[in-house]
C-alpha positions in Angstrom: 31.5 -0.5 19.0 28.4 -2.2 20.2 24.9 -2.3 18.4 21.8 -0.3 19.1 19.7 -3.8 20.1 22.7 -5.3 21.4 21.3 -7.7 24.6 18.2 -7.9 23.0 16.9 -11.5 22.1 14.4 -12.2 19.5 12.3 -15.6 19.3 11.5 -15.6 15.1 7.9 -17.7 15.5 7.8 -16.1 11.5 7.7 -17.5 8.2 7.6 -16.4 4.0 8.2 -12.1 4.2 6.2 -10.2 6.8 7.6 -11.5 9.7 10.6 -12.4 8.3 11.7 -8.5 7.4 10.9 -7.4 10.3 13.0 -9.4 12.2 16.0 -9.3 10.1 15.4 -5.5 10.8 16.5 -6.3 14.5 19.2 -8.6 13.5 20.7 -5.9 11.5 20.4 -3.6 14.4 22.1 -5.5 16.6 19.2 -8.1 18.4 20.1 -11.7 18.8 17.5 -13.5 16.5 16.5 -16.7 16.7 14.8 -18.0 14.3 12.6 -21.2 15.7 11.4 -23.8 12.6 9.9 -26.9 12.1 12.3 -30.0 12.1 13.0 -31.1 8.7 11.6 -28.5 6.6 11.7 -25.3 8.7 10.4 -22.1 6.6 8.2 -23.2 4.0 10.1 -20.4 1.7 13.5 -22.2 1.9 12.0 -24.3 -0.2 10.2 -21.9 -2.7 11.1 -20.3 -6.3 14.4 -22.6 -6.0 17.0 -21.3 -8.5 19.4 -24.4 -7.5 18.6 -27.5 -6.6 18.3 -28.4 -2.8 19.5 -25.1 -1.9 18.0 -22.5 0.4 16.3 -19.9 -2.0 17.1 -16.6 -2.5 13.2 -15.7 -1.0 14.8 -17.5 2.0 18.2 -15.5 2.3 17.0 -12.5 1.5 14.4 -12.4 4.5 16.8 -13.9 7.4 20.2 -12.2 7.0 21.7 -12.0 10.4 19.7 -14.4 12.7 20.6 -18.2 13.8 18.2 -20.9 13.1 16.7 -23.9 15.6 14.6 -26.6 14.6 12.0 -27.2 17.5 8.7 -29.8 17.7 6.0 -27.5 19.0 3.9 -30.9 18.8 5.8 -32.9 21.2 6.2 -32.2 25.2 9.5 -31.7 25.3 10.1 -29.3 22.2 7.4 -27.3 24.3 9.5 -27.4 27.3 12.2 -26.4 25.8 10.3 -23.5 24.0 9.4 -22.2 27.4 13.1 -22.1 28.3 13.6 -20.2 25.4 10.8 -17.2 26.0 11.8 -16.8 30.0 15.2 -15.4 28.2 13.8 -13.7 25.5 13.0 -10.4 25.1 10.5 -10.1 22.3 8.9 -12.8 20.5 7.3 -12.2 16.8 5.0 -14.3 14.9 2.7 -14.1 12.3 0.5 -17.2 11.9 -3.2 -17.3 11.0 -5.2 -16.5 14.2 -5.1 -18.4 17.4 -2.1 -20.8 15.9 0.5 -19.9 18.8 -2.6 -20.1 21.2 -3.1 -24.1 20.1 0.8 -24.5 20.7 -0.5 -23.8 24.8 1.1 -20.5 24.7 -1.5 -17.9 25.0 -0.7 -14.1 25.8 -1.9 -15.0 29.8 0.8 -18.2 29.8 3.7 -16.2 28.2 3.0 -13.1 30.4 3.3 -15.9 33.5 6.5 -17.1 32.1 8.1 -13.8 31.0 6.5 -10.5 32.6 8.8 -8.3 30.3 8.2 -10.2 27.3 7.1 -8.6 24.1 4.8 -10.0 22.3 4.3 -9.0 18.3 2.0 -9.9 16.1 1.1 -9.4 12.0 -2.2 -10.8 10.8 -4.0 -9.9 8.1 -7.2 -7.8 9.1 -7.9 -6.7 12.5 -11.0 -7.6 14.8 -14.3 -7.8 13.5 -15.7 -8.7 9.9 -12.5 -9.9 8.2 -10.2 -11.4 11.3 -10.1 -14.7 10.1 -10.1 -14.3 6.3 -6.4 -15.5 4.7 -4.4 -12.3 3.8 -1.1 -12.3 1.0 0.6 -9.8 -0.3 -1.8 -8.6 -2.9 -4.9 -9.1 -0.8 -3.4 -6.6 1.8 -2.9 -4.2 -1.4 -6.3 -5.2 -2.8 -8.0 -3.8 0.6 -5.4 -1.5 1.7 -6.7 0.9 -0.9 -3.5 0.6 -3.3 -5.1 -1.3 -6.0 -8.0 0.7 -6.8 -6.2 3.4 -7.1 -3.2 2.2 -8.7 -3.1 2.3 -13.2 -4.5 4.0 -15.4 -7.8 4.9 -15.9 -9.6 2.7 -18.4 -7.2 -0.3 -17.2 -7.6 -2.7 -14.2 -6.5 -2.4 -10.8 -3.0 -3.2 -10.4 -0.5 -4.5 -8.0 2.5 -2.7 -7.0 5.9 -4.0 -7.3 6.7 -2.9 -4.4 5.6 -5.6 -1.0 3.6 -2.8 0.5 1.8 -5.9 2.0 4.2 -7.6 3.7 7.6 -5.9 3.7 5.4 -2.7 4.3 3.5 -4.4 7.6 7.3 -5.7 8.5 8.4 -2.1 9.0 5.4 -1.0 10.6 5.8 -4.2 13.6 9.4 -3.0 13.8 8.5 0.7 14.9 5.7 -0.8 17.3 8.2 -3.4 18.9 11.0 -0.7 19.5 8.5 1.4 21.1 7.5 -0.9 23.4 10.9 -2.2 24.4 11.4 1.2 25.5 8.4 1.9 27.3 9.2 -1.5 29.1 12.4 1.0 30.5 9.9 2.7 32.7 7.3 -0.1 32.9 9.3 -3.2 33.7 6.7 -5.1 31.5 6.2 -6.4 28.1 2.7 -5.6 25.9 1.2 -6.8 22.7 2.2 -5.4 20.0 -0.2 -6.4 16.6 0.0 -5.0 13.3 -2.4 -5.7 10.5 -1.3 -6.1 7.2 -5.2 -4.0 5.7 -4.0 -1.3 8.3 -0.8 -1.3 7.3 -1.5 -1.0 3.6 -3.9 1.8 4.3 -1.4 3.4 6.6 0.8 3.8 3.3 -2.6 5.1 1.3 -3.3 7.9 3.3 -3.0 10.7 0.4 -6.0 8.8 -0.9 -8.1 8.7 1.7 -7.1 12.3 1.6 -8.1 12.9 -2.1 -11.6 11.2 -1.0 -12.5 13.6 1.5 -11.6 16.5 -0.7 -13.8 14.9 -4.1 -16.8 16.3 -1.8 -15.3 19.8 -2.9 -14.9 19.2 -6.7 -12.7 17.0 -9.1 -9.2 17.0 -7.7 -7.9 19.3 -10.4 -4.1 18.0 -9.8 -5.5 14.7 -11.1 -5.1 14.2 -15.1 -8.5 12.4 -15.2 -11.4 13.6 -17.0 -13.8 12.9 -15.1 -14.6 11.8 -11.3 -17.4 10.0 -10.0 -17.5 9.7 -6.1 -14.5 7.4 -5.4 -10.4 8.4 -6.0 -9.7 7.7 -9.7 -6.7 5.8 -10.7 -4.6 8.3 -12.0 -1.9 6.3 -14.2 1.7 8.5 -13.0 0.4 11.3 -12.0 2.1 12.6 -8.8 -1.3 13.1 -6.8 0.2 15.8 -5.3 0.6 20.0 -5.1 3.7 19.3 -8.2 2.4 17.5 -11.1 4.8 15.2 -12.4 4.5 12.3 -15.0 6.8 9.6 -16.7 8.2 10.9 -19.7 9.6 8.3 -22.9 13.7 8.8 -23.3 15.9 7.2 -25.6 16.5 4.3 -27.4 13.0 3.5 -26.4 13.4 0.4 -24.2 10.7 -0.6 -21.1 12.3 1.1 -18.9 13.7 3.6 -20.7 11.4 6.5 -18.9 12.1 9.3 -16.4 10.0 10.9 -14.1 10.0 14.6 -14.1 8.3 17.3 -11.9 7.4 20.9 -12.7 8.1 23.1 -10.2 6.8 27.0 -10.6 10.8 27.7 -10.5 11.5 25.1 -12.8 9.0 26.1 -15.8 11.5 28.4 -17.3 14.3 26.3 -17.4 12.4 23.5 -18.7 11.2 25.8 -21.8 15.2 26.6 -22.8 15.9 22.7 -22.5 13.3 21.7 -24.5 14.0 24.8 -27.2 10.4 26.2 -26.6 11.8 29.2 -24.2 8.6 31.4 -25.7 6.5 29.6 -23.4 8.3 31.1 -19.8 6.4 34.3 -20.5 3.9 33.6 -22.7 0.3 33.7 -20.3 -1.3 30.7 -21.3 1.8 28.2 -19.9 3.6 31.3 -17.6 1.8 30.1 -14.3 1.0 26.3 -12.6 -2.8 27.5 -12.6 -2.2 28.3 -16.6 -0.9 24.8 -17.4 -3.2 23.3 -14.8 -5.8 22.2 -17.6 -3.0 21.0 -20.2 -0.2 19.0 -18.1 -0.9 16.3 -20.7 0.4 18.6 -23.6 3.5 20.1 -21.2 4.9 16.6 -20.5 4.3 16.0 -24.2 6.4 18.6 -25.2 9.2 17.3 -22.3 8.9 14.3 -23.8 9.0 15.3 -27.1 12.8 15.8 -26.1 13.7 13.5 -24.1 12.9 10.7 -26.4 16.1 12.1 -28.0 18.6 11.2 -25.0 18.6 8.8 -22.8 17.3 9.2 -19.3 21.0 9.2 -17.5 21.6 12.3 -20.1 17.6 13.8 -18.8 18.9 12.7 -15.5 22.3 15.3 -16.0 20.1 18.0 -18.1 17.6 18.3 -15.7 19.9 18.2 -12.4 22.1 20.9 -13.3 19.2 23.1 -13.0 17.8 21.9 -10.0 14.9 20.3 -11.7 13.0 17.1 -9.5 13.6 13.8 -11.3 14.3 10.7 -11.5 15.0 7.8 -13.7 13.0 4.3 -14.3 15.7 1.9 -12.6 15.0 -1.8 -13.9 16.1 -4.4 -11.4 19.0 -5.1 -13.4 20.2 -1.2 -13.5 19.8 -1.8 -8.9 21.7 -5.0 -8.7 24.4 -3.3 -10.8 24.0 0.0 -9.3 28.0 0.8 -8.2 26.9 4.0 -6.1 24.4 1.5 -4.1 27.0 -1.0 -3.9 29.1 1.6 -2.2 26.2 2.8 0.3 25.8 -0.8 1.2 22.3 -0.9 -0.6 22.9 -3.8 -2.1 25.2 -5.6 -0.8 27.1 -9.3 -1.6 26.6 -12.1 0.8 28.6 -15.7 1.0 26.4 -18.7 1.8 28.2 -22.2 1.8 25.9 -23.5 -0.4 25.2 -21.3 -3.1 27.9 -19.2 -2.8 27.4 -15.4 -3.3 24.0 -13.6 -3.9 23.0 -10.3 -3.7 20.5 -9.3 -1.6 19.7 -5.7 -0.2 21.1 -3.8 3.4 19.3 -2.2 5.9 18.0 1.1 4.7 18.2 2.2 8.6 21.6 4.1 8.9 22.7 4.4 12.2 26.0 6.2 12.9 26.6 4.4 16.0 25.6 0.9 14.7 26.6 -0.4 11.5 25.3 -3.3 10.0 26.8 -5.9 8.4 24.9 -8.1 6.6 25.6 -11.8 7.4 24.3 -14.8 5.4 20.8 -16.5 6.4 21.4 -19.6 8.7 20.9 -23.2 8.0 18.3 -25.0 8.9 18.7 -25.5 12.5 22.1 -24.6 12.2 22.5 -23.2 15.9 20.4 -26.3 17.8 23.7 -27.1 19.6 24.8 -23.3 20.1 21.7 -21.9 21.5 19.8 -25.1 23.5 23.5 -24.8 25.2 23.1 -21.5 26.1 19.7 -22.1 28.0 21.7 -24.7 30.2 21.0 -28.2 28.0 23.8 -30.5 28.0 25.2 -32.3 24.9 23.4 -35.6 26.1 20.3 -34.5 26.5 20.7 -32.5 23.2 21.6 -36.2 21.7 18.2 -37.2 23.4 16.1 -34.7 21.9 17.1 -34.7 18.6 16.0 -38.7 19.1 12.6 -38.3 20.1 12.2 -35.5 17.4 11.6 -32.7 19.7 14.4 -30.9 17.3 
């Protein structure tokens, strides 16, 4: 069985984690993916957060599963040339430099568009045009003006960052959707586009329910907030769901960091939640009954929750609460994930062998496709496929002797 981007070929201009996730996206869907890298060093993360000694890190592998690696000179004539080889068979070409890098290289939009009509061109960057286009953007910068960090922790605390890379893995998903698109308008069109994501946009894209909550302050506090009091910009709101069912992190037992579930009341699920917690008086009584009657003392419901469930454990909350349909879920440590034998069956996380370091885990593709599987193959080497792919665009093994001489590879 084919894949769903079989026949597709990627050029991988990308380095450290935006880029990179979202072209190991199209590997695992099937795209040929080559990744092009600087002689010698290549991706600057292969060499980051090492857990073993001149070994590719696990940053590396877990960001370019699934694609073969070239080491080309973008400097020198001939490492151009043969770039230029390399995007007349391409179909899509990703990068995500700082502004106007791949322009300085002599390939702007107008020259690639002359040497590949149909090629499609994708971008991340950090900010659009305008005020902020040429400022440096990371991961938590993106969060910072993305919205997520103001309104992220609790009240009287500091912004915070999410564990999660909204930023970068985040924009990676977001290029991914705008790249697909536009290799299937280029069905109809017969040409390629530009496809540009920014990483603030991105971020902010994610954000939306806040942007919703500011709009509505004009109206009066946001009542499904736990916050006392509101000024004129979205509160952070610690774990509060934010939304129409208030939920919150409750303690379980023995009392470790991550010993916490998160529960949400339902109107259906108030009654239940009263016999579980052995306070069944409080389904009828008319000051808890009804969502608008607990509306002004959620912090004393979840208090009584969590008066009980810091005498189980959350996989016994998780059990209780299930078997009567109750929303919920359990604080998962990284540790609980990696170990997680129903992910390891879904191909969540999966294990990988690399000749070097031998087996890692890293995660799968959380796109299920019925028609295309993926199977998640170790990160290449750097430059691993010189031979392979500069053989494919028509170079014989001389002149790949040659080139590797002059350092165009």
């Amino acid at each position: 069985m084919g894949k769903a981007l079989d026949g597709v070929r990627v050029l991988d201009l990308t380095h450290v984690q935006s880029g990179p996730s979202a072209t190991q996206i199209l590997a695992w869907l099937g795209a040929d993916v080559i990744k092009v890298e600087a002689p010698g060093r290549g991706d600057i993360t292969r060499g980051q957060l090492r857990d073993l000694p001149g070994v590719d890190s696990l940053y590396f592998t877990m960001l370019n599963a699934n694609k073969r690696s070239i080491t080309l000179n973008m400097k020198s004539d001939e490492g151009k040339a043969v770039f230029g080889r390399l995007v007349t068979s391409a179909d899509v070409l990703v990068e995500n430099f700082g502004p106007g890098v791949v322009d300085r290289f002599g390939f702007t939009w107008e020259r690639l568009q002359e040497l590949n009509p149909g090629l499609v061109y994708a971008s991340i960057k950090g900010f659009g045009p305008g005020r902020y286009a040429d400022f440096k953007a990371y991961e938590v910068i993106a969060q910072a003006m993305g919205g997520s960090m103001s309104t992220t922790g609790f009240e009287e605390g500091p912004p915070l960052a999410t564990g999660a890379q909204i930023g970068d893995s985040g924009t990676g998903i977001h290029l991914v959707a705008g790249i697909l698109a536009a290799l299937f308008q280029r069905t109809s069109t017969g040409r390629g586009q530009r496809v540009q994501v920014a990483m603030q946009d991105a971020v902010l894209n994610l954000c939306r329910v806040k942007l919703r909550d500011q709009q509505r302050l004009a109206h009066g506090p946001l009542v499904e907030y736990p916050n006392e009091n509101f000024g004129n910009e979205v509160p952070r709101s610690g774990n509060a769901s934010g939304g129409g069912q208030p939920g919150w992190a409750v303690r379980c037992a023995p009392g470790g960091p991550n010993d916490y579930i998160y529960v949400i009341i339902q109107p259906v699920g108030w009654k239940p939640i009263t016999d579980l917690i052995g306070k069944p008086e409080l389904a009828d009584d008319p000051a808890w009954a009804t969502p608008e009657a607990r509306l002004d003392k959620l912090d004393k419901a979840f208090a009584l929750i969590e008066e009980w469930t810091e005498r189980h454990t959350k996989w016994e909350v998780l059990d209780a609460l299930n078997a009567h349909d109750i929303p919920c879920g359990p604080i998962l440590s990284t540790r609980e994930l990696i170990e997680d034998e129903t992910l390891a069956e879904l191909g969540t996380v999966v294990e990988v062998e690399h000749p070097e370091r031998g087996a890692y885990k890293t995660v799968g593709s959380p796109l299920k496709l019925s028609d295309s599987p993926v199977d998640v193959r170790r990160s290449p080497l750097l430059g691993e496929h010189n031979g392979e792919v500069l053989a494919e665009l028509g170079y014989p093994p001389e002149q790949l002797e040659r080139l590797k001489a002059i350092g165009a590879i």
